[in-house]
N, C-alpha and C positions, 0 to 999 in steps of 0.2 A: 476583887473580881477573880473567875477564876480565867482558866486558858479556854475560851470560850467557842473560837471558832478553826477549825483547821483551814488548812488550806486546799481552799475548793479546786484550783487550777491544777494542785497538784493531787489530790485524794483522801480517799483513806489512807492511813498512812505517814502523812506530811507532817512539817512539824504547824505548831500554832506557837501563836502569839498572842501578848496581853501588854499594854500600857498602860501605868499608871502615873498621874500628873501628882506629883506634888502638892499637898494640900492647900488651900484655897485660892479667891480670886488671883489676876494677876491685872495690873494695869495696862491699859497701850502704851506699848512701848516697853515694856519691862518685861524681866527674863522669864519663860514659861521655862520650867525644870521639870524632870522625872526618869521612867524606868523601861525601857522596852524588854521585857524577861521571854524569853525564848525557849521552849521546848520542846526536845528533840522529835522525830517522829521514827517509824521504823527503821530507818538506813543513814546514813551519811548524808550529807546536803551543803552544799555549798552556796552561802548565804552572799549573794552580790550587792546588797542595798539591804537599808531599813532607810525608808521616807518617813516622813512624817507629813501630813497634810493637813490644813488648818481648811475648816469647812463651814459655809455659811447656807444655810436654809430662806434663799434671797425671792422676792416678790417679782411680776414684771406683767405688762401691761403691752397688749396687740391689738392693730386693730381688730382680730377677731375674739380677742376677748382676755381673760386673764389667767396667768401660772403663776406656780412657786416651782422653781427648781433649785437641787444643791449646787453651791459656786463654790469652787477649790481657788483662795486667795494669800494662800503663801504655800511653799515644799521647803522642806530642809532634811537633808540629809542628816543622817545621824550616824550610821555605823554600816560598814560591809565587807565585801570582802577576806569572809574566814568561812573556815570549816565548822558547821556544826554536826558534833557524832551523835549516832542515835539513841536517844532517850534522853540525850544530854541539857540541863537545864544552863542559861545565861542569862544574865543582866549587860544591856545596857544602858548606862547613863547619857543624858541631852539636858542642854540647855542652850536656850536660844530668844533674842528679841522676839517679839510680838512685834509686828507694824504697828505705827500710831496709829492708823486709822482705825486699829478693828473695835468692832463695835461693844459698846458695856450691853451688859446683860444684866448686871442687878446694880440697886441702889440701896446703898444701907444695909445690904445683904438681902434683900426682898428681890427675885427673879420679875423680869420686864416681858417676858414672852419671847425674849427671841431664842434661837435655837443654835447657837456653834457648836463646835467639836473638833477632835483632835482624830484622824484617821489615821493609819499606818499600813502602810506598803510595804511587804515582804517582796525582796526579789529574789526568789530559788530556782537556781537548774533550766535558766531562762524562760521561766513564768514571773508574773509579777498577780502577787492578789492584796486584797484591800481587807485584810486579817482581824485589823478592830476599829472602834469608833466610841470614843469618848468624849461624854460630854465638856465643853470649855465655858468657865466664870469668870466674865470679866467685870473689873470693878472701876469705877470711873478716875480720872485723870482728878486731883484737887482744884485744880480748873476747870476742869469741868460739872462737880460735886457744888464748886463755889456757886457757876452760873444757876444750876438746879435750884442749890438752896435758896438763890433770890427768888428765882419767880415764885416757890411754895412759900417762901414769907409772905411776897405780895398779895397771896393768895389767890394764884392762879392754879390750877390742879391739870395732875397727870390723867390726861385719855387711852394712850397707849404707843407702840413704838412697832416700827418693822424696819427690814432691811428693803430697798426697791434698784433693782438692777438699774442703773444711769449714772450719768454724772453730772454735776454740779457747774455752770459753766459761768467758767472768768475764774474758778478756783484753781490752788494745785492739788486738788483731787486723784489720788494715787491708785487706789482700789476702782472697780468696775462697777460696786455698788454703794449705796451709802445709806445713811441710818438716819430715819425720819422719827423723832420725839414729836407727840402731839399734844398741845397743850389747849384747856379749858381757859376760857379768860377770867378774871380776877372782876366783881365788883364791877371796880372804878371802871374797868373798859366793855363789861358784858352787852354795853347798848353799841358799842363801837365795830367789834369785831364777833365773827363765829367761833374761831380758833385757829390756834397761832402753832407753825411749825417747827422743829429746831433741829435744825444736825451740825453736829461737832467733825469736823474733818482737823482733826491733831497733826501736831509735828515735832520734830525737836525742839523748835524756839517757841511753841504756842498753839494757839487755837486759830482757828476761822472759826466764827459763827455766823452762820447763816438761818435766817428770820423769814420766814413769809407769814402773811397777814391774811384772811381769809374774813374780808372788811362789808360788815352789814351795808345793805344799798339803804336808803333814804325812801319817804314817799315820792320822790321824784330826781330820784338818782339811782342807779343799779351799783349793788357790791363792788369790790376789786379785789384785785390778788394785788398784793401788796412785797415787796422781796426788799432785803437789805441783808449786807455783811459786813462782820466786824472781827477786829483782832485784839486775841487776846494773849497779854507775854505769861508765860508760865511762871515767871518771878514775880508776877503781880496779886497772886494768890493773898498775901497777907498785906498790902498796902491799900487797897480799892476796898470800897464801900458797894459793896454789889450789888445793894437792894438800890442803889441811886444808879449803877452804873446800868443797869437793865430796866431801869423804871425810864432813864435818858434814849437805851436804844428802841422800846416801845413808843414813847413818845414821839421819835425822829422818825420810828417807818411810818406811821399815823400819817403823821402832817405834810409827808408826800406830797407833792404836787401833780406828779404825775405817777400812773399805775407801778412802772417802773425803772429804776435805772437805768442810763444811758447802755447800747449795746455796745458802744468800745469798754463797758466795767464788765458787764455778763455775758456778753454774745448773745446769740440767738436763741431768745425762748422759747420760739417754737409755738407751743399751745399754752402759752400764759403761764408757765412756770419756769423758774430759773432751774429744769430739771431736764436733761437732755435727754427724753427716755426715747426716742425713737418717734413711741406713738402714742405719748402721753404719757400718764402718773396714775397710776389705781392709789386711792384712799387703802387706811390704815386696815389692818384685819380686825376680826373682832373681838379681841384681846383688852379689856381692856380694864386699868388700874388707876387710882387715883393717887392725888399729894395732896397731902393737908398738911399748911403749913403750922408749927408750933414753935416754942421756945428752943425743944429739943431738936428742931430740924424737921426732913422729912418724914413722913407715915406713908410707906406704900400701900396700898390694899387694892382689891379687889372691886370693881364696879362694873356693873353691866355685865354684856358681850358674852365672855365664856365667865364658868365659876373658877375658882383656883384647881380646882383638882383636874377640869378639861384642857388648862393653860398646863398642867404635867401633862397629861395625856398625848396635846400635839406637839410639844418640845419631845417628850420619849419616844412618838411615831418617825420623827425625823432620825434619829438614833439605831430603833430595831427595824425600821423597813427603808432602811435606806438603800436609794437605786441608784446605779455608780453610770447611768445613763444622765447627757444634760450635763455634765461635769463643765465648769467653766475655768479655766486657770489661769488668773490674775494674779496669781505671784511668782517670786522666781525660786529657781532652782540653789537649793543652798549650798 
């Protein structure tokens, strides 16, 4: 890339900035690395900050109807406090965790639709401007990769994935928003159920995974929403048989006796989902990609919804028209 944007707060004149990440994905939890390079503008400047912002393109659901707005879910400092002379070019180097929680974006290297990024904060001469914004590829957890890979064996298929502002309740749910996987059912359960939801809320020791069921009604029974969670230790990657360990937790939400778990496990759901949005849960956008499963594992593609090249289009509009209005900030200062 080049030095793309000046600094609007401060003019013509100012210096700009460019960040670049280190190539490819990065997992939850693992170090995001790169370059903050810096170039001088007309005069002398006194560089008080370079931020770094980790930014999520998140969903959310009112009673008057539905938005996407950007949510700022981590800051980390990187560098500040010198002199930059004018014309002068610098590199800074960063490296820093990733929270578990933040969300994958592709699978097998095939993009899911969702939209992060890496923003950076110049702070000069006591202005502060939002100088660039790069896109972030996050690659899934091997725990998390494992759970996928069962269900696309069992031959259940990917629908599509969004981030939706709320939390999760009876989890330890860190972030403000969380990442809804939508999955086709397989076969064997197509007369059972509509489709089945999944979100990974990671940690250092493991997974939560969290199941709802979206359970066909009968000629003389009405559907249900169906909710279970389960845990999964990060060392258990190469010991567990997945396609029985998820074939066991489908079967166990099914056979429910009641809609849902007791509310000393989830708390209050409010409007029938273990999803504490306020004023409910909007359904997925219309992004949408499939798993078929094979020998080789997962095949992501393209189905329905948008085509591939409009799934670039509104992942790149979150990037060139992004509005610093709505900013939410759920993580901390580093």
């Amino acid at each position: 890339m080049v030095f793309k944007r000046l600094l609007g707060s401060l003019g013509v004149g100012g210096p700009s900035v460019d960040t670049v990440l280190d190539p490819g994905a990065v997992a939850p939890g693992g170090v995001l690395g790169g370059q903050v390079h810096l170039q001088g503008g007309e005069a002398d400047f006194t560089v008080e900050h370079i931020t770094l912002e980790l930014v999520a393109r998140v969903e959310a659901e009112h009673e008057d109807g539905e938005s996407e707005g950007t949510v700022v879910f981590h800051r980390h400092v990187v560098g500040g406090d010198f002199r930059l002379a004018e014309h002068e070019r610098r590199s800074v180097p960063f490296s820093f965790p990733l929270p578990w929680e933040t969300p994958i974006t592709e699978l097998y290297g095939q993009g899911l639709g969702i939209a992060l990024g890496v923003r950076t904060e110049l702070g000069v001469a006591g202005a502060r401007d939002k100088g660039d914004l790069d896109p972030l590829a996050v690659r899934p957890l091997p725990a998390q990769e494992a759970v996928l890979e069962a269900f696309g064996q069992l031959g259940f298929g990917f629908k599509s994935a969004d981030l939706e502002l709320g939390r999760v309740n009876g989890t330890g749910q860190q972030l403000p928003f969380c990442q809804e996987i939508e999955i086709t059912p397989s076969p064997k359960y197509a007369h059972r159920v509509n489709e089945i939801e999944l979100t990974f809320l990671a940690g250092p020791a493991g997974l939560e995974v969290v199941l709802e069921a979206d359970e066909r009604g009968g000629p003389f029974s009405e559907g249900r929403d169906l909710l279970a969670r389960f845990t999964v230790d990060h060392q258990d990657v190469e010991r567990v048989d997945w396609n029985a360990r998820v074939e066991e937790w489908i079967d166990g939400l099914l056979d429910r006796p009641v809609p849902y778990p007791s509310q000393d496990a989830y708390g209050d759901h409010g409007h029938g989902h273990g999803y504490d949005h306020g004023h409910g849960r909007r359904s997925g956008p219309g992004v949408g990609t499939a798993v078929a499963a094979g020998a080789a594992g997962l095949a992501v593609g393209v189905v329905g919804g948008m085509a591939a090249a409009e799934v670039v289009d509104e992942v790149g509009d979150f990037f060139e028209g992004d509005d610093e209005g709505g900013d939410e900030d759920g993580g901390d200062e580093g």
